[in-house]
C-alpha positions in Angstrom: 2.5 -17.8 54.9 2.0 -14.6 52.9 1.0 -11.5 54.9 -2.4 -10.2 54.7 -4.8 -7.1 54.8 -7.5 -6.8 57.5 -10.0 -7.7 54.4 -8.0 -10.7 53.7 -6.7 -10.2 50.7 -3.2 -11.2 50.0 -0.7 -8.2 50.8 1.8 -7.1 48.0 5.5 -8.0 47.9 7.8 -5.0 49.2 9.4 -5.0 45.7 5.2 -4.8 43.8 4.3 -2.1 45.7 7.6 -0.3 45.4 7.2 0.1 42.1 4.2 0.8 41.8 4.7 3.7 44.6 7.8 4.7 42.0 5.6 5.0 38.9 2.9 6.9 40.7 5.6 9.5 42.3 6.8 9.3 38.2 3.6 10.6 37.1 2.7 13.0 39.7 5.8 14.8 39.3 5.8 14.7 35.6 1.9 17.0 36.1 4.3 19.2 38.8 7.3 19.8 36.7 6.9 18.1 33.2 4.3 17.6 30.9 2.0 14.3 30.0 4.9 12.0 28.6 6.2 11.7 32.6 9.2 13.4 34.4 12.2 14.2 31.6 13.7 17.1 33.2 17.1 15.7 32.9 18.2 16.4 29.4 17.9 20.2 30.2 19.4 19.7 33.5 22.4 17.6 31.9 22.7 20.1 29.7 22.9 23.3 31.4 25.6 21.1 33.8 27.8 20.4 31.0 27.8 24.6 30.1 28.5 25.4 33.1 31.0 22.8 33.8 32.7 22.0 30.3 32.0 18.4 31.3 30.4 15.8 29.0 27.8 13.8 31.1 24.7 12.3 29.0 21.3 12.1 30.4 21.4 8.6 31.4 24.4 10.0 33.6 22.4 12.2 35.1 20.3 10.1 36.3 23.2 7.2 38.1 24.2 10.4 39.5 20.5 10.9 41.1 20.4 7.0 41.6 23.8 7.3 43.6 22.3 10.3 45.9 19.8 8.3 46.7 21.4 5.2 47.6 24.0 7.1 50.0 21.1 8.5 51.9 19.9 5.2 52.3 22.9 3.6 53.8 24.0 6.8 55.2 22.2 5.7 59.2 20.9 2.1 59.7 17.6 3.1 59.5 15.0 2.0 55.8 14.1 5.0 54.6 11.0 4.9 52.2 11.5 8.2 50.3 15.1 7.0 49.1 13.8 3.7 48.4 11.3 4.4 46.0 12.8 7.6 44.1 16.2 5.1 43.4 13.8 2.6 41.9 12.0 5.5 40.0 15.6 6.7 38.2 16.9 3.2 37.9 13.8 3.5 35.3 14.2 6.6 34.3 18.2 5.7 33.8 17.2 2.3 31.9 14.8 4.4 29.3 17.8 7.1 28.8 20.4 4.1 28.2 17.3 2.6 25.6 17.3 5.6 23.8 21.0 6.4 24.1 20.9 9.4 25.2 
């Protein structure tokens, strides 16, 4: 039986609504920090890294790195936590449209 709001409506799967909780935290951020086209802040952060470093990492680097972050806070106590969730769904996206463009 699927789970359901007070109105009755059928409630979302876990997976629906975190993505959709991902692309809205994508486009607030990208009015925050970016402009229009969404939050691309990591070529610039990629590439200051790399001057300061000598390293070689590519965007889509930058954001498995982010990914990675996120996922060790999540398994880092036994407790779900939301926040890590969503923003590891949000650069797994981010991270698939650097790969796309090959950057």
């Amino acid at each position: 039986m699927k789970s359901t709001t007070r109105n009755n409506k059928p409630q979302q799967p876990v997976a629906i609504r975190t993505l959709m909780e991902a692309a809205n935290i994508m486009e607030a951020r990208a009015l925050t920090y970016d402009s229009h086209s969404g939050e691309r802040s990591m070529g610039k952060t990629v590439a200051v890294f790399n001057i300061i470093t000598g390293h070689n990492i590519s965007e889509a680097d930058g954001w498995l790195f982010m990914q990675s972050l996120k996922d060790v806070r999540q398994w880092s106590t036994p407790a779900y936590h939301e926040d890590s969730a969503i923003d590891s769904v949000a650069y797994a996206a981010l991270k698939t449209e650097a790969l796309d463009k090959g950057v």
